[in-house]
N, C-alpha and C positions, 0 to 999 in steps of 0.2 A: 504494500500500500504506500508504505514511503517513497518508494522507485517511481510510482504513477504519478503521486502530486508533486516531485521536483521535475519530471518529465513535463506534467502541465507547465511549471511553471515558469522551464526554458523556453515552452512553445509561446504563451504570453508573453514575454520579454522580448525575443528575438519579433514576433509581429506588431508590438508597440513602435519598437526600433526600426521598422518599414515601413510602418505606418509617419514617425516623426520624422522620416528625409528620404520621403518616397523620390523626387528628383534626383539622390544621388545611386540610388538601385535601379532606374531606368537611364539614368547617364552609363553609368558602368556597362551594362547590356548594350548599349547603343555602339559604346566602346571597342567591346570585345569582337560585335558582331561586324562593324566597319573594318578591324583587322584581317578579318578572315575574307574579305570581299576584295581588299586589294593585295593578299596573296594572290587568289583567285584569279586575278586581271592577266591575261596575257601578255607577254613581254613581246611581238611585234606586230607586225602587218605584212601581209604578202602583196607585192606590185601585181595590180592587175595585169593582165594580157595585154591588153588594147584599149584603145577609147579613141572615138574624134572628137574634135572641139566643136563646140556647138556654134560659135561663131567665130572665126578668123577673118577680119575686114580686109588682110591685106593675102589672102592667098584662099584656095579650094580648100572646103575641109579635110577632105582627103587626100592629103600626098600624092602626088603623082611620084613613081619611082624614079628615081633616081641613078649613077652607074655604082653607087655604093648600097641600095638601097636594100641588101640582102644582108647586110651586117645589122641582123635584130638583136637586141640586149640577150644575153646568155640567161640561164637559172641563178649561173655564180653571182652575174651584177647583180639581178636582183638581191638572192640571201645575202649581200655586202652591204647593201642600205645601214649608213650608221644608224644608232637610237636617235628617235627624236627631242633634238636639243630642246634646253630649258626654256622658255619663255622667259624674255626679261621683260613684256608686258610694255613693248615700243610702240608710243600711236602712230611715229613717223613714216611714211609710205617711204617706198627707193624712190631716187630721185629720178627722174627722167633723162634721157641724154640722144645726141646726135642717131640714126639710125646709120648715117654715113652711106658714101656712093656706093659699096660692095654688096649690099642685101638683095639675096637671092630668094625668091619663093618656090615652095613646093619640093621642100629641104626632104628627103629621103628621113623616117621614122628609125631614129638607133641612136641609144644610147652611149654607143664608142664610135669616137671618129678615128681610131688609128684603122691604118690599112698597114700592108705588109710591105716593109721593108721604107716604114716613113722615119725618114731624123727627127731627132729632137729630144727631150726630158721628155719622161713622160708627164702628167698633169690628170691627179682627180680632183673636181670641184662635186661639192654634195652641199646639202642644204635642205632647207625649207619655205614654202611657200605659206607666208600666213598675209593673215587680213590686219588692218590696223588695233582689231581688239584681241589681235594672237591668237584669232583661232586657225588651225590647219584649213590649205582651201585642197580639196581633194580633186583629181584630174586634172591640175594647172597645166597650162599648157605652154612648152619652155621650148625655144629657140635659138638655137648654138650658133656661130660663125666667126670665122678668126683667120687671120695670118698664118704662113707655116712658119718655120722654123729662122728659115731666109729674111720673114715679113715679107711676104706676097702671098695674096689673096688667089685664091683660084675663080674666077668671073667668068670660064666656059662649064666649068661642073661642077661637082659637091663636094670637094673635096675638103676636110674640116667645115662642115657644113651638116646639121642633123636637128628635128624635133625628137621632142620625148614628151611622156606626162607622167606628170608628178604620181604619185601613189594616195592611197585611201587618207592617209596623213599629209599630207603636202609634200612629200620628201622628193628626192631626185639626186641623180647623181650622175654624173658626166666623166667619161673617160675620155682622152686628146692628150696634146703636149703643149709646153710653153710659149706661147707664140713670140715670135721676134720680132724685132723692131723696125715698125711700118715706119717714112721717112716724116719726120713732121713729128710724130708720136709717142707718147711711152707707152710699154706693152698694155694690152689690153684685147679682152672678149666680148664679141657682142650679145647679144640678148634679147627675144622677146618674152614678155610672160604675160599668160594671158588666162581669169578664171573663167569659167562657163559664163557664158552670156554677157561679158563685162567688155570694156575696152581693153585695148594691146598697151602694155606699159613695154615700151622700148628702151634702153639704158646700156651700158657696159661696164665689166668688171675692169680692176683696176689689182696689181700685186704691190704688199706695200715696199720702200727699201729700193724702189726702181729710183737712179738717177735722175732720170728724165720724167718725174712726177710732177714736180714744181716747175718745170718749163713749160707744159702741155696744158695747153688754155681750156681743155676742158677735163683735164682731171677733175675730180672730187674725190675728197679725204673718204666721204662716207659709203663710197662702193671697192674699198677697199676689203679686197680679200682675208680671210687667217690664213696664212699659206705654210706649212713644215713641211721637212726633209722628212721623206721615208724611204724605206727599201729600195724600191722602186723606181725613184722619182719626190715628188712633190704634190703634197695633199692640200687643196684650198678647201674652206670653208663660207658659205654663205646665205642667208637669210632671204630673199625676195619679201618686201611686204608691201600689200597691196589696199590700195582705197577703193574698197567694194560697195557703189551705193544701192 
């Protein structure tokens, strides 16, 4: 009989006790159970197949092929997509820049522009594509073109020359080489990026450390690349952010 009424009277106590900070026994649950959800969260995204863009003002939606236009992204580029970087919550869109005389349309769909047996460094640029409130724009639609090695432009074919679209995240990732130095110029990549249904934001990437930065009337500090040495070659990094109204 003793056993029963101390047993009551831990049941009493202990439901007093949940009764007096019922907010902190459903914070705690709220707790535990938000842990378990983002273990749960998968750690990436697979690049789709394919996509066209829903509106390109300055070319068909659909690529017309190209002589390199059989150089499709591998599996491997895909599973090499870095993680999608942090958000530092930037409202400023890229800035816009020159499209310049070289821009070809109906750029062959592929994510590597090397071919066999091309000079140069090699060069990955990856990134993301976000909107001014940092969110991912998913199927952005990215437009590569550049200088070779020499700095000349190829204006009969596609040669460094290719679309891609971004993945379910905004991500993308570009394989090519360093481009040399156009006369006039410091080095640099062109670009179009473009979300579903929006306008073509045109601009160029910029490597920082280039001499010929501060002489080139239309650099900009803020399309400056992160660029390291790797294995390889040379790894850039970049953000695209875009004013989606």
């Amino acid at each position: 009989m003793a056993q029963y009424l101390a047993s009551q009277r831990g049941r009493r106590a202990f439901l007093r006790a949940c009764l007096a900070a019922p907010a902190t026994c459903v914070l705690a649950a709220c707790a535990a159970r938000a842990a378990g959800d983002t273990a749960a969260t998968p750690a990436g995204v697979a690049v789709p197949a394919q996509a066209s863009p829903t509106s390109v003002p300055t070319r068909p939606a659909t690529a017309a092929p190209g002589p390199a236009a059989t150089a499709q992204p591998t599996a491997a580029l895909a599973q090499a997509l870095p993680p999608t970087p942090a958000c530092g919550g930037d409202d400023h869109a890229t800035p816009a820049q020159t499209e310049g005389p070289y821009y070809t349309p109906n750029t062959p769909k592929r994510a590597s522009l090397i071919e066999p047996g091309m000079p140069g460094t090699r060069l990955t640029v990856s990134g993301q594509v976000l909107t001014t409130g940092c969110q991912p724009v998913a199927r952005a639609l990215l437009d590569f073109w550049q200088a070779d090695d020499s700095g000349a432009y190829d204006n009969a074919g596609f040669r460094l020359r290719g679309h891609q679209f971004a993945d379910e995240q905004g991500r993308y990732m570009l394989e090519t080489i360093v481009p040399g130095l156009y006369p006039g110029r410091t080095r640099h990549i062109h670009v179009k990026v473009q979300a579903p249904n929006q306008p073509v934001l045109t601009t160029q990437l910029y490597f920082p450390g280039e001499p010929a930065n501060q002489r080139d009337a239309i650099f900009q500090p803020e399309l400056l690349m992160e660029v390291q040495s790797d294995g390889a070659g040379k790894a850039g990094m970049f953000n695209f952010v875009l004013a989606i109204g």
